[in-house]
Every structure is written in structure tokens, then in C-alpha cells.
C-alpha positions in Angstrom: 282.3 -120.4 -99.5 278.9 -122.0 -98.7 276.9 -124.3 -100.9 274.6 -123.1 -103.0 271.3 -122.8 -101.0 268.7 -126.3 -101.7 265.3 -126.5 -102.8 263.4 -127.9 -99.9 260.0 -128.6 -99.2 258.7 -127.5 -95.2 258.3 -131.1 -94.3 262.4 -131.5 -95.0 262.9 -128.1 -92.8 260.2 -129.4 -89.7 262.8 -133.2 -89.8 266.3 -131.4 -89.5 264.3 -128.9 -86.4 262.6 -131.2 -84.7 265.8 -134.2 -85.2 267.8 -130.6 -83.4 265.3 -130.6 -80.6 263.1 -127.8 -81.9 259.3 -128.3 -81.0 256.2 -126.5 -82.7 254.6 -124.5 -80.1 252.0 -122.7 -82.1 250.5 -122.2 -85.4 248.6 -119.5 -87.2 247.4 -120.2 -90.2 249.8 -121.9 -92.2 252.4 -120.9 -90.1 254.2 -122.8 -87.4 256.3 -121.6 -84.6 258.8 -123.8 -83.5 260.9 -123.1 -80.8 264.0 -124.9 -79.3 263.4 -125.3 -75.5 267.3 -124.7 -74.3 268.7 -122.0 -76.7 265.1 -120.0 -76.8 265.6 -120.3 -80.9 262.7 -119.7 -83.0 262.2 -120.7 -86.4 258.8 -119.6 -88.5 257.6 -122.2 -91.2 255.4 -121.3 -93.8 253.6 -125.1 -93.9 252.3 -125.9 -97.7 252.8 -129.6 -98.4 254.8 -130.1 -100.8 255.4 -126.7 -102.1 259.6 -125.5 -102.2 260.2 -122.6 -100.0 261.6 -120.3 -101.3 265.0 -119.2 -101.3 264.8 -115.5 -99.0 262.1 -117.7 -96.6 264.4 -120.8 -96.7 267.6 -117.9 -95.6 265.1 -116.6 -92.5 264.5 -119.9 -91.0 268.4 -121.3 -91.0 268.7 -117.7 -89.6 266.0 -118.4 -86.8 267.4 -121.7 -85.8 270.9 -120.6 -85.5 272.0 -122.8 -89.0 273.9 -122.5 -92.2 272.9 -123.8 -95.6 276.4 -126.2 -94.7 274.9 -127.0 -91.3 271.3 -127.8 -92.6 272.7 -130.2 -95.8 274.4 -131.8 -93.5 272.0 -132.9 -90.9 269.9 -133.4 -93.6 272.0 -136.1 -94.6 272.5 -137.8 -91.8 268.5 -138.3 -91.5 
């Protein structure tokens, strides 16, 4: 069974993507599109320094980029 999911802020979402080899390759608003160039994974990422995501939005990007809560604490901690 999984960890329970964190509280994380988009900043600490965009560092584990982009340290996975994800690149923003549009925005709208406050929403960026990030998009890993050899898997064709896309994650969208509600941008509001500062603010947590929350928890359903937080569940849709992991889901996007292919990740697990387990997968994302972990990289997260190797940063």
C-alpha cells in the first residue's frame, strides 16, 4: 500500500518533471503544459506560487507523467 499522498506546492511538482526530462511547452493562463519529449507524457500544472495543490489535481498530474505518489517522494528526495 502507497504512502499517503503529500502536500506540495507546483514549484516541487515542475523540479521532480523537469529533473525526469519533462519540458513546459505551453501555458494558458495559469496553466502549464509540460510534456516529456521521448514517452509523449503530458502533465498539466495549475501554477500559483506557493499555494498546495490539491490532493484530486496532485492524483491527475502523477497520472499524466506516468508516476506514483512512491515514485514522486522518492525523486523528490533525491533532489
Amino acid at each position: 500500500m502507497g504512502q499517503r499522498q503529500p502536500r506540495v506546492t507546483a514549484d516541487e511538482i515542475i523540479r521532480v518533471l523537469k529533473s525526469l526530462g519533462f519540458e513546459k511547452v505551453d501555458q494558458s493562463g495559469s496553466h502549464q503544459k509540460w510534456k516529456h519529449p521521448l514517452t509523449g507524457r503530458q502533465a498539466i500544472v495549475a501554477y500559483h506560487s506557493g499555494e498546495i495543490i490539491r490532493p484530486k489535481t496532485f492524483k491527475r498530474i502523477l497520472e499524466g507523467a506516468g508516476l506514483t505518489v512512491d515514485d514522486f517522494i522518492r525523486i523528490k528526495m533525491k533532489l
